[in-house]
N, C-alpha and C positions, 0 to 999 in steps of 0.2 A: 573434298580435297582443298585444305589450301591454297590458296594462292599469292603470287609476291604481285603487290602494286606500288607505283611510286607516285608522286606528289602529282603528275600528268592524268593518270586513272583515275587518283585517289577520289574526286568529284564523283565521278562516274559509277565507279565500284562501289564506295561507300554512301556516300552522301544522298544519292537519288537511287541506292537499292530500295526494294519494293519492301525488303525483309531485314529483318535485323542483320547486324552486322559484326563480328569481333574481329577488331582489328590488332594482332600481336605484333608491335614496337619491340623488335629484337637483334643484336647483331651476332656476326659470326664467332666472334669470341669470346663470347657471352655462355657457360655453361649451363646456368639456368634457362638461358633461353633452348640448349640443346634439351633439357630436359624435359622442357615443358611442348614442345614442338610434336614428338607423337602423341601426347596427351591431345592436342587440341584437333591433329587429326582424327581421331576417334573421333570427337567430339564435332566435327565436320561430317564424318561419316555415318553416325549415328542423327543427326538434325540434317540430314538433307533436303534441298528445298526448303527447309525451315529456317535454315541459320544458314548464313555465310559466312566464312574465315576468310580471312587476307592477312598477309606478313607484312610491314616495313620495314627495309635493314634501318636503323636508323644511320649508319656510317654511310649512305648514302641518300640517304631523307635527312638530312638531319634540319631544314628548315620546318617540315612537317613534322617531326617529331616537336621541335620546338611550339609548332604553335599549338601545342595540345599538351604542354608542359611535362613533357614526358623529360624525368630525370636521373630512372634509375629503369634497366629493361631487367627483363620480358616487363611491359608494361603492356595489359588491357584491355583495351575502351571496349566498349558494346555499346555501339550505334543504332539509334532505330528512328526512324523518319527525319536522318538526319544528326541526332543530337546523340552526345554525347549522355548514356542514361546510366552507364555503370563503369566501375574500372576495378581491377586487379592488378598489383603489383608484387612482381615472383611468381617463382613456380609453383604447382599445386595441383594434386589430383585431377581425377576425371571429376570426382563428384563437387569437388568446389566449382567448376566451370560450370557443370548442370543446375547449379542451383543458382549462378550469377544467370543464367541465358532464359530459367525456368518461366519465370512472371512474361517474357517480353516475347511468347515466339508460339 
């Protein structure tokens, strides 16, 4: 499942998780990001324990969205030990997300 973290967790959650990470930069008025949203659930439920997912609204992150140059959402990152190792920008299947998260998890 999902989950929302904000720029306080974001260290925590992402950065020193043990496991990869996709982090989805999305806000609430954002329909692609509506669209892409149960997409990534699956995609959480289906990689469990494997992969982690976390949301940032950016309209309330928005200095964290900034410093990961996020400029257009749904935007994203796939974290792993840390580092930014992959991005996607827009919405898109289950199987585009399976094949961004494939190599690292």
């Amino acid at each position: 499942m999902a989950i929302n973290i904000t720029a306080a967790d974001f260290k925590k959650e992402v950065i020193e998780s043990d496991i990869p990470v996709l982090v989805d930069f999305w806000a609430e008025w954002c329909a692609p990001c509506k669209m892409v949203a149960p997409v990534l659930e699956e995609l959480s439920n289906a990689y469990s324990g494997k992969l982690k997912v976390v949301k940032v609204n950016v309209d309330e992150e928005p200095d964290l969205a900034g410093n990961y140059g996020v400029v257009s959402i749904p935007t994203i990152l796939l974290f792993k030990n840390g580092e930014v190792v992959k991005q996607h920008i827009g919405a898109a299947p289950l199987s585009v997300f399976e094949q961004l998260v494939q190599s690292y998890i």
